[in-house]
C-alpha positions in Angstrom: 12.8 -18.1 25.2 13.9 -14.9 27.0 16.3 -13.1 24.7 20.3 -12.4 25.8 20.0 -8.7 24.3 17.4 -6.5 23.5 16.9 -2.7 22.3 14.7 -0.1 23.7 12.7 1.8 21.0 15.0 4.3 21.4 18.0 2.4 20.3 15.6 0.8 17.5 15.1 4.2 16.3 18.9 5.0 16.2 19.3 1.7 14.4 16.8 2.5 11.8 18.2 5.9 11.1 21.8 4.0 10.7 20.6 1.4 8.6 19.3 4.4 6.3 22.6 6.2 6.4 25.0 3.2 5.9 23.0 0.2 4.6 22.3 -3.1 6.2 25.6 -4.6 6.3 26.2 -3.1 9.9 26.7 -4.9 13.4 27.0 -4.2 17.2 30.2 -5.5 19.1 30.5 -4.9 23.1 33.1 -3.8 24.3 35.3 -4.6 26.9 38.3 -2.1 26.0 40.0 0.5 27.7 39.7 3.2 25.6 35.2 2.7 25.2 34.6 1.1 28.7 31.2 -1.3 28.0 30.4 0.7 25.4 27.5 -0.8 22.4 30.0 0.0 19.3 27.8 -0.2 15.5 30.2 -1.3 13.1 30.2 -1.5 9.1 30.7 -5.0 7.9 34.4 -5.4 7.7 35.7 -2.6 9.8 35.8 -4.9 12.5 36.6 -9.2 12.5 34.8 -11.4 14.7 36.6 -13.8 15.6 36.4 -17.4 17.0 36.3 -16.6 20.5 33.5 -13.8 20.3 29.8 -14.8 21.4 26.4 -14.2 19.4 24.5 -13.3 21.7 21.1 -12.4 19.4 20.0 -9.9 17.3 18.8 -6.2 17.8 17.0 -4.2 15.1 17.7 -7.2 12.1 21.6 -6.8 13.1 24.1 -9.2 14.8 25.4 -8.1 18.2 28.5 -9.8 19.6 30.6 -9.4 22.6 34.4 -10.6 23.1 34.6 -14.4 25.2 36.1 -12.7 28.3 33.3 -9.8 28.4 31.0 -12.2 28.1 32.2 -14.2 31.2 31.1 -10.9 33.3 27.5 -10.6 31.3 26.5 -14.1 30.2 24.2 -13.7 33.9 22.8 -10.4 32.2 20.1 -9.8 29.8 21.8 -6.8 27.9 19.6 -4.5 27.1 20.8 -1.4 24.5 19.3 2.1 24.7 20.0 5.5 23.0 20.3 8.7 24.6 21.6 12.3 23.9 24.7 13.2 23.6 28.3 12.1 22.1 29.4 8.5 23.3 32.7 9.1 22.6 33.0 5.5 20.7 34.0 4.4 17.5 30.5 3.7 17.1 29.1 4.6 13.6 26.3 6.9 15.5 29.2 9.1 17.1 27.6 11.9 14.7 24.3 11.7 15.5 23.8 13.4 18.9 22.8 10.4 19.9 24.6 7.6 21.9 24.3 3.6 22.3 24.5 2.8 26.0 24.0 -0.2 27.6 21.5 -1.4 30.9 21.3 -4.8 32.4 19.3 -6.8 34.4 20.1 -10.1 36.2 18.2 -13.4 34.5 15.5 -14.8 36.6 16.1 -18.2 37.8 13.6 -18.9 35.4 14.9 -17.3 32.6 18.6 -18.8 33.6 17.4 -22.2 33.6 15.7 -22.0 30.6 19.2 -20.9 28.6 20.6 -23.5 30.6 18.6 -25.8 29.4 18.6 -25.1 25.8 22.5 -24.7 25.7 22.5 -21.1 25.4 24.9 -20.3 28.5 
């Protein structure tokens, strides 16, 4: 089964180093707002509330990652794929301190892979 969201090692890296920093309780949400564009936020449990209309859309470095319903409508044709590079993000993302930055890449499901989320009721 192809997977909805993935990390780079990169972003695996950054994760790792989080984890260390903060514990596991930590989560990724995608954004949709105005203020952090499509931005990969990192969360500590309970700073943010997912709610009923947010999707699961896997699991990246042993931590949930959720986007909202109506972003999800524009990616749910995407395999999102979360990277770190240098710099500031700008986000209210717990690695804002770092030097380093979430960011997020795409790439269009194969009819194959589409099918196959399709089939399993992932889509």
């Amino acid at each position: 089964m192809v997977d909805r969201v993935t990390a780079t090692p990169a972003a695996l890296e950054l994760i790792a180093t989080l984890k260390q920093q903060h514990g596991p309780k930590l989560f990724f949400f995608l954004s949709g707002g105005c203020c952090d564009n499509s931005s990969p936020n990192c969360y500590l449990e309970g700073e943010l509330t997912i709610g009923a209309y947010d999707v699961h859309l896997g699991d990246i470095g042993g931590l949930p990652f959720y986007v909202g319903a109506t972003q999800y409508e524009y990616w749910k044709h995407t395999q999102v794929i979360i990277d770190a590079v240098d710099g500031a993000g700008g986000t209210f993302s717990l690695e804002s301190n770092t030097g380093k930055a979430f960011f997020t890449r795409s790439r269009i499901f194969e009819d194959a892979e589409w099918a196959e989320l399709q089939a399993a009721g992932l889509v």
